[in-house]
DSSP file (Angstrom, degrees, kcal/mol; ACC not computed):
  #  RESIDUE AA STRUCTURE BP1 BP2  ACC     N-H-->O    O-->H-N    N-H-->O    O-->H-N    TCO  KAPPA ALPHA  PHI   PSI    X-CA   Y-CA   Z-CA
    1    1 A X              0   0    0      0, 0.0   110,-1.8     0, 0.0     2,-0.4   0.000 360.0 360.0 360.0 134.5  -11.2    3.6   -8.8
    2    2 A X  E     +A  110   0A   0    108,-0.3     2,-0.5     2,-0.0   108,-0.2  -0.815 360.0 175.6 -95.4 144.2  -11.3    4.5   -5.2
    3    3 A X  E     -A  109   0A   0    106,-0.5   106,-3.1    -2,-0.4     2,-0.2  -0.888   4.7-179.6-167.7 131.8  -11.1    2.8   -2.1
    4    4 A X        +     0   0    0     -2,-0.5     2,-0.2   104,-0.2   104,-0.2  -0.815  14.4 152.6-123.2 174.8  -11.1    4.2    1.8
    5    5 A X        -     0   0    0    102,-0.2   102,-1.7    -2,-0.2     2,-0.2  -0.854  25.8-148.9-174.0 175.4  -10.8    2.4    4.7
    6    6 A X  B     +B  106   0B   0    100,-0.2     2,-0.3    -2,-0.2   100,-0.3  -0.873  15.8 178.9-152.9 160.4   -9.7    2.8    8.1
    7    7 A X        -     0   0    0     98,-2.1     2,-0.7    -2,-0.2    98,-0.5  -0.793  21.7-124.8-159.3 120.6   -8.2    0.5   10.5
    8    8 A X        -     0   0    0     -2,-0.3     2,-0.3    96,-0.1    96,-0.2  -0.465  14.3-173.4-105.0 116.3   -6.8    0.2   14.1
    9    9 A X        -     0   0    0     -2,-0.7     2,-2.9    94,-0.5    94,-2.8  -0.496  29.2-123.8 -97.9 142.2   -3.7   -1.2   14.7
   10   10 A X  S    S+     0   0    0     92,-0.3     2,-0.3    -2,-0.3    92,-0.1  -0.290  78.6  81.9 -98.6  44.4   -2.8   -1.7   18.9
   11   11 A X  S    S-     0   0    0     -2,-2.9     5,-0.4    92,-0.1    92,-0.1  -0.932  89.8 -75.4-156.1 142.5    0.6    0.4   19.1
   12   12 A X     >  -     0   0    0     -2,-0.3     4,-2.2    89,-0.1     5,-0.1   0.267  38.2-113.1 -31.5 163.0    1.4    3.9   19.4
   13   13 A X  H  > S+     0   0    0      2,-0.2     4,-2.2     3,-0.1     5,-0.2   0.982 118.7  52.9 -59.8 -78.6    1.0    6.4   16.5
   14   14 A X  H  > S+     0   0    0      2,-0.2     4,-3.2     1,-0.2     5,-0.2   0.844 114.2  43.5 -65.7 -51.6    5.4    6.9   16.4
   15   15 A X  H  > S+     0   0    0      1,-0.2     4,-3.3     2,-0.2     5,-0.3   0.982 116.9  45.9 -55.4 -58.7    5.9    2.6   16.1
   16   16 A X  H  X S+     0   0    0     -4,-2.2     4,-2.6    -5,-0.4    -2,-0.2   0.880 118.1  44.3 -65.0 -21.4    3.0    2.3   13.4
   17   17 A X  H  < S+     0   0    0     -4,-2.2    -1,-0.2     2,-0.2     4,-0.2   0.980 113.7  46.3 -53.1 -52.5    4.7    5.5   11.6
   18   18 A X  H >< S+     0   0    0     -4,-3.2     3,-4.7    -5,-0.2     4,-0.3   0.969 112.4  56.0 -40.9 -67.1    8.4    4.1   11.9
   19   19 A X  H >< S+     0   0    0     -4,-3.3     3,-1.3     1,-0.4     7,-0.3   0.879 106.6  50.9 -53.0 -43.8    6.7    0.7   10.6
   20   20 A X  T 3< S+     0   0    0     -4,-2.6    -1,-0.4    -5,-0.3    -2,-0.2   0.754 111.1  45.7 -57.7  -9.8    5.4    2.7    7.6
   21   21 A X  T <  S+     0   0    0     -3,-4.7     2,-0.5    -4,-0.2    -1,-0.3   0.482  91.1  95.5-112.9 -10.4    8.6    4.0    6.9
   22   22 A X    <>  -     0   0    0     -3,-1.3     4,-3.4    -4,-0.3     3,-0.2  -0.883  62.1-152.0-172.4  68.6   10.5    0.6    7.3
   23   23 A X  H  > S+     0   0    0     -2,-0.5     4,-4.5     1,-0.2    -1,-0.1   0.880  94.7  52.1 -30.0 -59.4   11.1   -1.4    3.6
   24   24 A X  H  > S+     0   0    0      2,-0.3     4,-1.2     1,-0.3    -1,-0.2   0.889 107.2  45.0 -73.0 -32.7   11.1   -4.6    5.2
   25   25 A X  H  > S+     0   0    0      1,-0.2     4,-0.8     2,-0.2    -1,-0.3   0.956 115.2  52.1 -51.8 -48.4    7.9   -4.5    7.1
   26   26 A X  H  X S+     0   0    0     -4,-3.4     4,-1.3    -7,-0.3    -2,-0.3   0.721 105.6  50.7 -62.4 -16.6    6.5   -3.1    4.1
   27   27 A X  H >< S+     0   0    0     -4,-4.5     3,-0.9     2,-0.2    -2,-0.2   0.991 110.8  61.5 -62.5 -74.3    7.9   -6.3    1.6
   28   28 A X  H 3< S+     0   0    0     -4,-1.2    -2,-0.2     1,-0.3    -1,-0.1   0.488 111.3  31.5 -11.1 -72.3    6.3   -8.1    4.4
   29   29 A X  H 3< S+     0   0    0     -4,-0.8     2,-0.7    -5,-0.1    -1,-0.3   0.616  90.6  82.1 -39.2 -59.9    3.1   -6.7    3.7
   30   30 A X  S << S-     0   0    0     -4,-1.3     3,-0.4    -3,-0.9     2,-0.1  -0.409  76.6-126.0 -74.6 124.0    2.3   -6.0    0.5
   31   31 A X  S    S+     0   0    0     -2,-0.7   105,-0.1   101,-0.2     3,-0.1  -0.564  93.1  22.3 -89.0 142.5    1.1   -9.2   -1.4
   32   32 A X  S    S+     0   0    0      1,-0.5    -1,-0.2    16,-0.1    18,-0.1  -0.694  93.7 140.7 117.6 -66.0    2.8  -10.4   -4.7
   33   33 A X        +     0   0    0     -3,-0.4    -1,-0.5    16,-0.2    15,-0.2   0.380  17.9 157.2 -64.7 147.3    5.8   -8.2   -3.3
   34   34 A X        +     0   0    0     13,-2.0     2,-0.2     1,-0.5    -1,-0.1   0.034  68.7  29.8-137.6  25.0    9.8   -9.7   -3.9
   35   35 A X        +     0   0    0     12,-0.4    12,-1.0    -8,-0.1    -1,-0.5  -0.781  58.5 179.9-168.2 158.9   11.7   -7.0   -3.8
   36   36 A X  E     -C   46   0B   0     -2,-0.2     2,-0.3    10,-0.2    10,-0.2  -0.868  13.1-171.3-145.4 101.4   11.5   -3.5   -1.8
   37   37 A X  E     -C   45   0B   0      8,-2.9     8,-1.9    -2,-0.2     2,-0.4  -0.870  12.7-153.3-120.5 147.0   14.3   -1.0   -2.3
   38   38 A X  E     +C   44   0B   0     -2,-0.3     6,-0.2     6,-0.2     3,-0.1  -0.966  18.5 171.6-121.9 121.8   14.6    2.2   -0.2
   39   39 A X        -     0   0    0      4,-3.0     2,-0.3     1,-0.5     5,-0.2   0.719  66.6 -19.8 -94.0 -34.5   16.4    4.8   -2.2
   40   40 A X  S    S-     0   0    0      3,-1.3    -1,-0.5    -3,-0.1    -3,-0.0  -0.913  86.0 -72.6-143.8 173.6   15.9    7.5    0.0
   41   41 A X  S    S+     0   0    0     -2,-0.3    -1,-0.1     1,-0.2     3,-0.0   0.872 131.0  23.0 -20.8 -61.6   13.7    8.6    2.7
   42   42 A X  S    S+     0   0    0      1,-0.1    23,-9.5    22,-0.1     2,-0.4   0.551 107.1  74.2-117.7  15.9   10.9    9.1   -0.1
   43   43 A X  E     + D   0  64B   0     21,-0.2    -4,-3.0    19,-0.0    -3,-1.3  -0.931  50.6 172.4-112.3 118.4   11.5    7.1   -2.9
   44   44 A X  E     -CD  38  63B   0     19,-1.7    19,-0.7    -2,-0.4     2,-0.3  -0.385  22.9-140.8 -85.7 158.6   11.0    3.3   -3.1
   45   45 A X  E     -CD  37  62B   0     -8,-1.9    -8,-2.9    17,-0.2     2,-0.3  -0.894  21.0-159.5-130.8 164.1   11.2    0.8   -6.0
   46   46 A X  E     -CD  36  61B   0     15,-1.6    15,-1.3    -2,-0.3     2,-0.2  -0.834  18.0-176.3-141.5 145.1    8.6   -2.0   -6.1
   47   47 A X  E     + D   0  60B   0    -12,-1.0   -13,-2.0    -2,-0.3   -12,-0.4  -0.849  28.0 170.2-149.6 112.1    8.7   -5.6   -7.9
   48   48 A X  E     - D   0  59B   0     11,-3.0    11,-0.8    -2,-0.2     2,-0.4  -0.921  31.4-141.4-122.2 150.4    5.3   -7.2   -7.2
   49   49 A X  E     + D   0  58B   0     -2,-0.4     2,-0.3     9,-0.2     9,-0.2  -0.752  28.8 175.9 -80.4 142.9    3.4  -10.3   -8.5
   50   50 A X  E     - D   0  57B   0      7,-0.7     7,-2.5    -2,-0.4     2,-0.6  -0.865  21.8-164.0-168.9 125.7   -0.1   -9.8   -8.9
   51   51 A X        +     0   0    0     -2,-0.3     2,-0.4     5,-0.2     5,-0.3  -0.810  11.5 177.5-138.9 116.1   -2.6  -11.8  -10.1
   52   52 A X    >   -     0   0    0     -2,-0.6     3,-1.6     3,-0.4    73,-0.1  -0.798  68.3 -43.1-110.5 109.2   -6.3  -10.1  -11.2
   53   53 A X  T 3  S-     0   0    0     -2,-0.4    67,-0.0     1,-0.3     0, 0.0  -0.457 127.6 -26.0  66.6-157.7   -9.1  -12.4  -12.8
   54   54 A X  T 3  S+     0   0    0      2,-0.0     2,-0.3    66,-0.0    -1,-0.3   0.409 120.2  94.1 -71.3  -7.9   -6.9  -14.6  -15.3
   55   55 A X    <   -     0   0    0     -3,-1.6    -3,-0.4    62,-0.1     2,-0.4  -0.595  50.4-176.6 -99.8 137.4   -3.9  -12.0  -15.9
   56   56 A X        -     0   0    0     -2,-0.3    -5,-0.2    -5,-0.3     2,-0.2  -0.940  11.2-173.6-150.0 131.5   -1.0  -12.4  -13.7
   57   57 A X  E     -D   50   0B   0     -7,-2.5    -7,-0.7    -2,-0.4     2,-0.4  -0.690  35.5-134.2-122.3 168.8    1.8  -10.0  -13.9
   58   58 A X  E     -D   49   0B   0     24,-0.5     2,-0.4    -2,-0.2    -9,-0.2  -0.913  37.6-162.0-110.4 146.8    5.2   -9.1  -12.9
   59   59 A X  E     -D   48   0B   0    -11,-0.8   -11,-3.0    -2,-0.4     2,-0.2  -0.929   9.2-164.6-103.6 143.5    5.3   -4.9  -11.9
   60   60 A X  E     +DE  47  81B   0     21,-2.2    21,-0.7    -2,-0.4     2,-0.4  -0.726  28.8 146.0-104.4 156.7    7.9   -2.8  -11.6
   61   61 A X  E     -D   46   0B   0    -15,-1.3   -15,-1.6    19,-0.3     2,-0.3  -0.785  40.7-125.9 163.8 153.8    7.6    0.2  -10.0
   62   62 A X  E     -D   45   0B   0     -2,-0.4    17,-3.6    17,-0.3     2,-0.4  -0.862  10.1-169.9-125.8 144.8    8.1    3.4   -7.9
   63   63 A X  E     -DF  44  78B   0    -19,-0.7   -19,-1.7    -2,-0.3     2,-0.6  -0.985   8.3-161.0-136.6 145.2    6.3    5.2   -4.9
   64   64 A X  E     -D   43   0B   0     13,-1.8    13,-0.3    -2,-0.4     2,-0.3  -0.965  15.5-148.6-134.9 109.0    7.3    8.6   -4.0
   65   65 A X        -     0   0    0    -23,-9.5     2,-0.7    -2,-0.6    11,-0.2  -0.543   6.2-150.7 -98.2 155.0    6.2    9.4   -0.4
   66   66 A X    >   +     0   0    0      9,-4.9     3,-0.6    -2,-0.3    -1,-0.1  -0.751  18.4 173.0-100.9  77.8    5.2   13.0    0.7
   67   67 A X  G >   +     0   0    0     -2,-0.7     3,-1.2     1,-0.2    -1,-0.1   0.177  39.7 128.5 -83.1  27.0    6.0   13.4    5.0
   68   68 A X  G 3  S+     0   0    0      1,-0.3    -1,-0.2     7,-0.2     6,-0.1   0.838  90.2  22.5 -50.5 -40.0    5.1   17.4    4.6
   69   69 A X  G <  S+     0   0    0      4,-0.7    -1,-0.3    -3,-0.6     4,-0.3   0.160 104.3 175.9-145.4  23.5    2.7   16.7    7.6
   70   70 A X    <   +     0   0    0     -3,-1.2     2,-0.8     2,-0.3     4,-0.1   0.124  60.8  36.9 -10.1 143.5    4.6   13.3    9.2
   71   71 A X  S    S+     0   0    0    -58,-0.0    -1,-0.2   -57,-0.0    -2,-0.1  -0.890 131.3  26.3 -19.4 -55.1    3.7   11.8   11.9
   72   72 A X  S    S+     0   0    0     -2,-0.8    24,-1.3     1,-0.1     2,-0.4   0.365 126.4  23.5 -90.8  27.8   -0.2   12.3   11.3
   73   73 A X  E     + G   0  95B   0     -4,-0.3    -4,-0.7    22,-0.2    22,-0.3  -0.930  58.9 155.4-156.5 132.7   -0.5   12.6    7.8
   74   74 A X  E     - G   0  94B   0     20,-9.9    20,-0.6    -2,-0.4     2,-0.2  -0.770  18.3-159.5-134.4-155.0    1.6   11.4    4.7
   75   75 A X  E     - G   0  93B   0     18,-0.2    -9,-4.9    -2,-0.2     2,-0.2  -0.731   6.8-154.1 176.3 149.1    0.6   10.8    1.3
   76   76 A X  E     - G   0  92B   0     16,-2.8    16,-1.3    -2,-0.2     2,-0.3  -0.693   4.4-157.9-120.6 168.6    2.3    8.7   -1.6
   77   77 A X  E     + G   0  91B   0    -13,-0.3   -13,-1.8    -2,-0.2     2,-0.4  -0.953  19.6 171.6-150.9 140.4    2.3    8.6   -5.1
   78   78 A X  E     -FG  63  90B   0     12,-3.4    12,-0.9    -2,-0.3     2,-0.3  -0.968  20.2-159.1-162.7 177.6    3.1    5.8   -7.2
   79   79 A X        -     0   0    0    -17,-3.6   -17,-0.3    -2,-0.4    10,-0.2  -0.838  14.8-174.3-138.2 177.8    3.4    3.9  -11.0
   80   80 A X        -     0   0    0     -2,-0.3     8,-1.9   -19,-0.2   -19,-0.3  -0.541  12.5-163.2 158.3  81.5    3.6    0.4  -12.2
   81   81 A X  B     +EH  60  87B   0    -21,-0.7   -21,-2.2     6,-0.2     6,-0.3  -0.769   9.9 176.2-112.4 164.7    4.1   -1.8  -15.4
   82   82 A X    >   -     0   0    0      4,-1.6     3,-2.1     1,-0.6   -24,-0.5  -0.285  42.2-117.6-154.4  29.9    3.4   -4.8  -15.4
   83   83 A X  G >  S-     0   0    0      1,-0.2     3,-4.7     2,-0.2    -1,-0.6  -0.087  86.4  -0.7  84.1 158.3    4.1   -5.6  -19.2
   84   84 A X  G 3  S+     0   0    0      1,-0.3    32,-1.0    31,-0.1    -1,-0.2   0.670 128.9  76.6   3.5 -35.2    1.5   -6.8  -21.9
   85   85 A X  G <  S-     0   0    0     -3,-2.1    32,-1.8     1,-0.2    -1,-0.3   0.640  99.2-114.7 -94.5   8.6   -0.5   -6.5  -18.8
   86   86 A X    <   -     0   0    0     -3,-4.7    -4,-1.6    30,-0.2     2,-0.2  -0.946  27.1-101.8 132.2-154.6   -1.2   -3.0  -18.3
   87   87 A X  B     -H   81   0B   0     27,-0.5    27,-1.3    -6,-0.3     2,-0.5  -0.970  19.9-150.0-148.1-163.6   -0.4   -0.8  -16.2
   88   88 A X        +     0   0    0     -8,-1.9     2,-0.3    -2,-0.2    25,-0.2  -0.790   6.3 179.5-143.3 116.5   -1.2    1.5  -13.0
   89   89 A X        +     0   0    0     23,-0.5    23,-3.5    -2,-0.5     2,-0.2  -0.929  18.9  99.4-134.5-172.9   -0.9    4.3  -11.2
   90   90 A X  E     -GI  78 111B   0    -12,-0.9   -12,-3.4    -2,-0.3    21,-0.2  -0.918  36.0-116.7 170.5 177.9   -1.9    6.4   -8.0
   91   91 A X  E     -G   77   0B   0     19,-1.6     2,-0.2   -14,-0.3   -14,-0.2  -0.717  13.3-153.0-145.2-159.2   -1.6    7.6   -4.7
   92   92 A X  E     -G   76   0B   0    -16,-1.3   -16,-2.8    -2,-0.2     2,-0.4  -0.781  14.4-128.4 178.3 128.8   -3.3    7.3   -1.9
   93   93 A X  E     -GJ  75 108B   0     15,-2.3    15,-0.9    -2,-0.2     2,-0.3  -0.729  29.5-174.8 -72.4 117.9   -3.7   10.0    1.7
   94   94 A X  E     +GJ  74 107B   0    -20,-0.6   -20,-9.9    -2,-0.4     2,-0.3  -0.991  10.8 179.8-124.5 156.0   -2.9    8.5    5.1
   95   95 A X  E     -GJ  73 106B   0     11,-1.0    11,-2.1    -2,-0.3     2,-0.3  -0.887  15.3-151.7-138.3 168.2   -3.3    9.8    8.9
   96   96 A X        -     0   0    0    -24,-1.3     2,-0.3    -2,-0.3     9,-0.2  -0.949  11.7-172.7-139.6 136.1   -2.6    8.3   11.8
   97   97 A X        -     0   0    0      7,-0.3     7,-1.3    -2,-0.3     2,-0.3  -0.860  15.3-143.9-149.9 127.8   -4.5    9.4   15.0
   98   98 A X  B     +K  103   0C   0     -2,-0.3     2,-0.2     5,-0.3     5,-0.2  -0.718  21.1 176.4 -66.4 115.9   -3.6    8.0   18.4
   99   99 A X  S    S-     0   0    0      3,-2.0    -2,-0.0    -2,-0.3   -87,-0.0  -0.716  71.4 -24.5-133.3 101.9   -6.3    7.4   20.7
  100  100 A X  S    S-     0   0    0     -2,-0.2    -1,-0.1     1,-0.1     3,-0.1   0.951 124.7 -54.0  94.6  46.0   -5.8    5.8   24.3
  101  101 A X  S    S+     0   0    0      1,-0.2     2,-0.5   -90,-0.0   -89,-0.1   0.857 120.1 107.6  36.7  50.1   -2.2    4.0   22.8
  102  102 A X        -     0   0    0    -92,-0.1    -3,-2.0   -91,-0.1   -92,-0.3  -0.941  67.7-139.7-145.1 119.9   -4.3    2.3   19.6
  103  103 A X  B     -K   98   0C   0    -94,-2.8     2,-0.5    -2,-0.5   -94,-0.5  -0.510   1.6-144.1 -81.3 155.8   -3.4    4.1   16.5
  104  104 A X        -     0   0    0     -7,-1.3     2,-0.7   -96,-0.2    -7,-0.3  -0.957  18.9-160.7-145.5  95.5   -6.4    4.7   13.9
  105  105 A X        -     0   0    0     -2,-0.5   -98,-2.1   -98,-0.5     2,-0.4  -0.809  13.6-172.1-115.5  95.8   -4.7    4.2   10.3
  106  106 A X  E     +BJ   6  95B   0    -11,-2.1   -11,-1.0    -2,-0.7  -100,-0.2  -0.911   8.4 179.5-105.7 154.6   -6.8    6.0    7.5
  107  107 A X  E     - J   0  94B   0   -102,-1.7     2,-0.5    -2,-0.4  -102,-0.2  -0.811  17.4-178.2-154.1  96.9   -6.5    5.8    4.4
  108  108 A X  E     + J   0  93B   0    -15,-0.9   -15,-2.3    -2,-0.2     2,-0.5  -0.952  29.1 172.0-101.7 117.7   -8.3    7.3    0.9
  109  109 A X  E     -A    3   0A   0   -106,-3.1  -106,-0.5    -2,-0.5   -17,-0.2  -0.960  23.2-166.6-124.2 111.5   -6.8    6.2   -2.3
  110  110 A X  E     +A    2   0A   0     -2,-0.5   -19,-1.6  -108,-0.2  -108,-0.3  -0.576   9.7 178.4 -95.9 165.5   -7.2    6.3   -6.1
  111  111 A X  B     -I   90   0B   0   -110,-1.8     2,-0.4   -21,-0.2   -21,-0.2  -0.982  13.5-146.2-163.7 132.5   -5.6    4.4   -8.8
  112  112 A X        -     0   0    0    -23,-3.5   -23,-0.5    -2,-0.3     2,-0.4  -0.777  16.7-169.8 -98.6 165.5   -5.8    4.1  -12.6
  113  113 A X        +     0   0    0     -2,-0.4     2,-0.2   -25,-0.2   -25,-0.2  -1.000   7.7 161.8-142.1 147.7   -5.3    1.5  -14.7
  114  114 A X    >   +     0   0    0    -27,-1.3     3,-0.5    -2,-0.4   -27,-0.5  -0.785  38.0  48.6-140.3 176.2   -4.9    0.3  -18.1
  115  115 A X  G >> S-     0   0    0      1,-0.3     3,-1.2    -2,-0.2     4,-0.7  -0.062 113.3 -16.1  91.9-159.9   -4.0   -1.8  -20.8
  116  116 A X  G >4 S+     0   0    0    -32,-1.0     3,-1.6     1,-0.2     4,-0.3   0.882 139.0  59.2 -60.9 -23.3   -5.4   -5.8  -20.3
  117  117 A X  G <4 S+     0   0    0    -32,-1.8     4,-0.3    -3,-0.5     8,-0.3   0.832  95.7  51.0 -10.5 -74.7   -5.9   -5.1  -17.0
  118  118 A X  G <4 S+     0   0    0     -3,-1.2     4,-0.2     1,-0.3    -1,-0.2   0.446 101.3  70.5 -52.7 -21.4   -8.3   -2.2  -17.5
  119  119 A X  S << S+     0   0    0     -3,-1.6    -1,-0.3    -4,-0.7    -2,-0.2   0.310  82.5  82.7-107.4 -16.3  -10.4   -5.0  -20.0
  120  120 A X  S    S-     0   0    0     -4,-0.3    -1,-0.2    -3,-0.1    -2,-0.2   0.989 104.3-101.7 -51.3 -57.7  -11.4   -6.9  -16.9
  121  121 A X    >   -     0   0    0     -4,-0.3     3,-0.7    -3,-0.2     4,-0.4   0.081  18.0-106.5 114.0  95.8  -14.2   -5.1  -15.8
  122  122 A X  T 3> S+     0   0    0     -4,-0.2     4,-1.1     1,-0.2    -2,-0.1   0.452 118.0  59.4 -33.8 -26.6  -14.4   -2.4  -12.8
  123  123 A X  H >> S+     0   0    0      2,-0.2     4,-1.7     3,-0.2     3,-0.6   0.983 113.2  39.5 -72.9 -76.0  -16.4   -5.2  -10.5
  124  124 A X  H X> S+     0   0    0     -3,-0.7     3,-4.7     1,-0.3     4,-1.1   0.928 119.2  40.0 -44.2 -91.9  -13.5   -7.3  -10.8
  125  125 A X  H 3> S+     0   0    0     -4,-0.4     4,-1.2    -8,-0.3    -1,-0.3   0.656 120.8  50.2 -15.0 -43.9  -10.4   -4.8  -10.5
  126  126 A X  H <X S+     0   0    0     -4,-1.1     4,-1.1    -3,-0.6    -1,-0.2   0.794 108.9  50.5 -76.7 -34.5  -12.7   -3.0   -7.6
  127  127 A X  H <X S+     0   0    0     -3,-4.7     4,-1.1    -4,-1.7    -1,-0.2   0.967 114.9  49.4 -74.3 -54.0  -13.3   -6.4   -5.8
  128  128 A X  H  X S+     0   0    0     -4,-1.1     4,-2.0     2,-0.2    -2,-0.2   0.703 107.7  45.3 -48.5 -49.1   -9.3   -7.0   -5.9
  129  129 A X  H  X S+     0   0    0     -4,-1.2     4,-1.2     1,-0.2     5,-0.4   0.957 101.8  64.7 -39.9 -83.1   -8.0   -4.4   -4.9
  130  130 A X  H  X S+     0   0    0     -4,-1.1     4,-1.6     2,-0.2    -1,-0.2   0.782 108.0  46.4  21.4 -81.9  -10.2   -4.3   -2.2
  131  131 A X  H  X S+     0   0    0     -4,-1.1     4,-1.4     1,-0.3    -2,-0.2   0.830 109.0  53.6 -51.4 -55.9   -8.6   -7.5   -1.1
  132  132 A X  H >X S+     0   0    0     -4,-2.0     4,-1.3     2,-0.2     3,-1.2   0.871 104.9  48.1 -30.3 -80.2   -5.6   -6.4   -1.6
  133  133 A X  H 3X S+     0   0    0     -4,-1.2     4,-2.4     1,-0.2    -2,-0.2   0.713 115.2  51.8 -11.8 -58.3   -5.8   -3.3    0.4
  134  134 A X  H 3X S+     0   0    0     -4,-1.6     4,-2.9    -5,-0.4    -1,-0.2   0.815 112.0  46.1 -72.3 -34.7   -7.5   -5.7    3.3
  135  135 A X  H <X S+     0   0    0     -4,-1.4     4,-1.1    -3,-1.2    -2,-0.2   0.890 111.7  50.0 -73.3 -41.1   -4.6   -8.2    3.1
  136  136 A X  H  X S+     0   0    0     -4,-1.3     4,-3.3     3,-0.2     3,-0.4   0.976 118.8  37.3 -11.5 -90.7   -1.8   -5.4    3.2
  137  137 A X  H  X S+     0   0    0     -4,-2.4     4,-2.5     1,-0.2     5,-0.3   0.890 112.7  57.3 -63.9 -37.3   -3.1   -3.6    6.2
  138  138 A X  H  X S+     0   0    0     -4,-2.9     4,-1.6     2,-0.2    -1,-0.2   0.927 117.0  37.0 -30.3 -58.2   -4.4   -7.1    8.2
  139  139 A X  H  X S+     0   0    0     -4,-1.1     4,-2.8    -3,-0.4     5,-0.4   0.919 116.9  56.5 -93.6 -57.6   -0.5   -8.5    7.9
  140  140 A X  H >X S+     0   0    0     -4,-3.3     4,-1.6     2,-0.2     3,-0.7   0.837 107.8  46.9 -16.9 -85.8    0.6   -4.7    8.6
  141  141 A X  H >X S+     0   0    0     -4,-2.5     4,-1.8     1,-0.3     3,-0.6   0.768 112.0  51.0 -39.0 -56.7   -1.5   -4.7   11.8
  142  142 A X  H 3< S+     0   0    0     -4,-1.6     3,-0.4    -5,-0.3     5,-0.3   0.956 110.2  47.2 -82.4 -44.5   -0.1   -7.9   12.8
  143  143 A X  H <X S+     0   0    0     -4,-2.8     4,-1.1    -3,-0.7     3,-0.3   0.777 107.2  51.2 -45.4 -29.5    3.4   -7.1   12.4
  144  144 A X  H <X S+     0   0    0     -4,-1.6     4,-3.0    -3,-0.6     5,-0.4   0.874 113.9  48.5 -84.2 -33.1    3.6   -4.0   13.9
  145  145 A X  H  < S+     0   0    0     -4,-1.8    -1,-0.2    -3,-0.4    -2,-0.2   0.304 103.0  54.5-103.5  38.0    2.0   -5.5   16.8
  146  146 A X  H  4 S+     0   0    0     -4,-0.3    -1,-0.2    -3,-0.3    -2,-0.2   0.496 113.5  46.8-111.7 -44.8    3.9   -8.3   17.2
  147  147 A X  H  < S+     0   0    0     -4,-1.1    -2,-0.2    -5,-0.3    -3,-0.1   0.931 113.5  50.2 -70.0 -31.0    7.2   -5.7   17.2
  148  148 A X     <        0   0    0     -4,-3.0    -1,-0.2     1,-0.2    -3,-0.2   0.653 360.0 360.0 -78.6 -21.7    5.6   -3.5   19.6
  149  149 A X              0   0    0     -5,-0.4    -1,-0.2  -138,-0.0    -2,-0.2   0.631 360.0 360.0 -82.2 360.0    4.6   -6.0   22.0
């Protein structure tokens, strides 16, 4: 599965980077999420609720970010179980381009999945995620420019 997007958030390129960088803005953010742990610079743990079609799950999980080209580009990597209910993993490229102090937040990302999960149906999973994605980066956007303002 794939999903891009891009979306433009109304604070410099350096705040929305920081923000990326920044557990609790991301716990904030991610829905389902109740716990966020920074071990280092590029490794996180994740504990998310998520609940797709009829399956609702608990994940565990780790993301291992890549800043090789930090500020305007990163990229992440990450895994997930979620139990009986599958699991997932993936990464996903972002850049950041400043234009006129309004930051322009892209993003291409794939992810696999398995196990009952995977038994939905790609329509479903595709639709969710989706959502996901939109809900994440909406409540991003609004945080960051709530701190920046």
């Amino acid at each position: 599965m794939e999903l891009k997007d891009e979306i433009r958030i109304n604070a410099p390129k350096d705040v929305v980077y920081a923000a990326l960088n920044d557990p609790e803005v991301l716990r904030q953010c991610i829905p389902g999420c109740e716990e966020l742990v920074k071990h280092s610079d590029t490794d996180l743990e994740a504990k998310v609720v998520l609940k797709v079609g009829p399956v609702k799950a608990r994940f565990g999980g780790t993301v291992v970010l890549d800043t090789t080209g930090a500020p305007d580009a990163f990229s992440l990597t990450g895994q997930g179980n979620g139990g009986a209910a599958g699991h997932a993993k993936g990464g996903a490229d972002v850049t950041l381009e400043e234009v006129d102090g309004v930051t322009i937040l892209r993003y291409d990302a794939k992810a696999e999945i398995g196990g009952k999960l995977a038994q939905l149906g790609s329509r479903l999973i595709q639709s969710t995620a989706k959502k996901l994605a939109a809900s994440f980066f909406t409540k991003f956007a609004e945080v960051v420019e709530t701190v920046d303002a």
